[in-house]
C-alpha positions, -999 to +999 in steps of 0.1 A: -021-297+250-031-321+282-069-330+275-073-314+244-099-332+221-089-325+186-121-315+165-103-306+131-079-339+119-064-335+086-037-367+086-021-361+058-006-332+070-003-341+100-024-308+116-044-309+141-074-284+155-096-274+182-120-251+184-133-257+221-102-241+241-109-228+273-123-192+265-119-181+297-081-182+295-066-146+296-049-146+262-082-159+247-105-138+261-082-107+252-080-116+215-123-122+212-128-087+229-142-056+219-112-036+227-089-058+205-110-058+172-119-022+178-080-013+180-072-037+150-107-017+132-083+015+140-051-004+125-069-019+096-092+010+087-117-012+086-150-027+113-137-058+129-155-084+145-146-117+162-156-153+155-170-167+189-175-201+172-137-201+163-140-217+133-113-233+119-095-213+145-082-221+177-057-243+191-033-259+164-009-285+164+018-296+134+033-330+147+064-342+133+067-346+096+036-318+087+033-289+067+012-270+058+013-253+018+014-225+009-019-206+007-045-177+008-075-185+033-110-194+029-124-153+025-159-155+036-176-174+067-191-205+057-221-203+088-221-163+088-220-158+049-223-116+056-187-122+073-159-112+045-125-129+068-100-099+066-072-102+095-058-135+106-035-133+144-010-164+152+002-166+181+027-194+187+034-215+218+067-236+214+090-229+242+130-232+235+120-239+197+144-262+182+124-274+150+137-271+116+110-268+085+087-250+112+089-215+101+057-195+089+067-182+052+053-153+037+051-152-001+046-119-027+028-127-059-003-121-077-041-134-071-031-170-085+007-170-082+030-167-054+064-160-067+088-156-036+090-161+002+098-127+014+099-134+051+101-162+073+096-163+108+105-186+137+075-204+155+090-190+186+071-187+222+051-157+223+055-147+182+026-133+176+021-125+135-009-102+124-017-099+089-047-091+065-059-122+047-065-113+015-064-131-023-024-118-021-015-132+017+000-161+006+012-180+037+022-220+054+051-237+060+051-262+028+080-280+041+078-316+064+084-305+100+119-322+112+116-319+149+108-342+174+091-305+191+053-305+180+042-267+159+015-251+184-001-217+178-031-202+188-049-191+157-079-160+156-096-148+126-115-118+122-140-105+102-156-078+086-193-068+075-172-048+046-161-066+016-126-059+008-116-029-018-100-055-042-114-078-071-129-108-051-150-141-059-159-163-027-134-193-022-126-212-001-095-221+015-066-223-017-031-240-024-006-238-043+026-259-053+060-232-048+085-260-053+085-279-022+061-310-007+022-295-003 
């Protein structure tokens, strides 16, 4: 990321954000259109807006030894509390991937429990994963990255005036331990 300024710093896990990419870069200004949220409305069944401020999306970067646990995502906006967060898009950026403890796992379980990683998948150039964020999406990769290859993604979230159909409490972003360093 040549000349990036790095806005969100968590050291511990070694992850690293920007919200200030360059919004005028194709990719970018595809996924904050109207045409992409209203097709992923028509996919979802639900209205879909963008974030223009990004937040907490954007550019992101897990350096050597990062993770990032396994979790369900904050489920309202924090400025723009009308905002219920509903679909999450990743779309990763690593060409000729060779990093081990990289992968994105997705986990089944319950509101406060995830059981199982049912799928993981390669943060390989051009993945792009699309899934609902819900109190069920559990999601990270909770192990230390072993590769000397830095984890980049582009990350969008998108919103919804509609609450989901499900049993839900405002929360902010939440962990949980599944065996493996958090």
């Amino acid at each position: 990321w040549p000349g990036i300024v790095w806005d969100i710093v968590k050291p511990k896990q070694q992850k690293y954000g920007c919200t200030r990419i360059n919004r005028e870069l194709k990719i970018v200004k595809r996924c904050l259109s109207e045409p992409f949220t209203e097709g992923l409305a028509e996919l979802f069944g639900f209205p879909v807006v963008c974030d223009p401020s990004l937040f907490g999306a954007g550019a992101h970067e897990i350096r050597q030894g990062g993770h990032l646990g396994i979790h369900v995502d904050f489920n309202l906006h924090p400025k723009l509390d009308t905002l219920y967060r509903r679909v999450n898009l990743l779309i990763y950026l690593n060409y000729n991937w060779q990093g081990e403890n990289g992968d994105l796992e997705i986990w089944a379980g319950d509101d406060d429990d995830p059981k199982e990683c049912v799928r993981s998948i390669p943060p390989e150039f051009n993945t792009a994963v699309l899934f609902e964020a819900s109190e069920r999406s559990w999601h990270g990769h909770p192990r230390p990255l072993q590769s000397a290859q830095n984890r980049k993604a582009l990350a969008f979230y998108y919103y919804s005036p509609e609450p989901p159909p499900v049993k839900w409490a405002r929360h902010s972003t939440r962990y949980k331990k599944v065996g493996t360093a958090q």
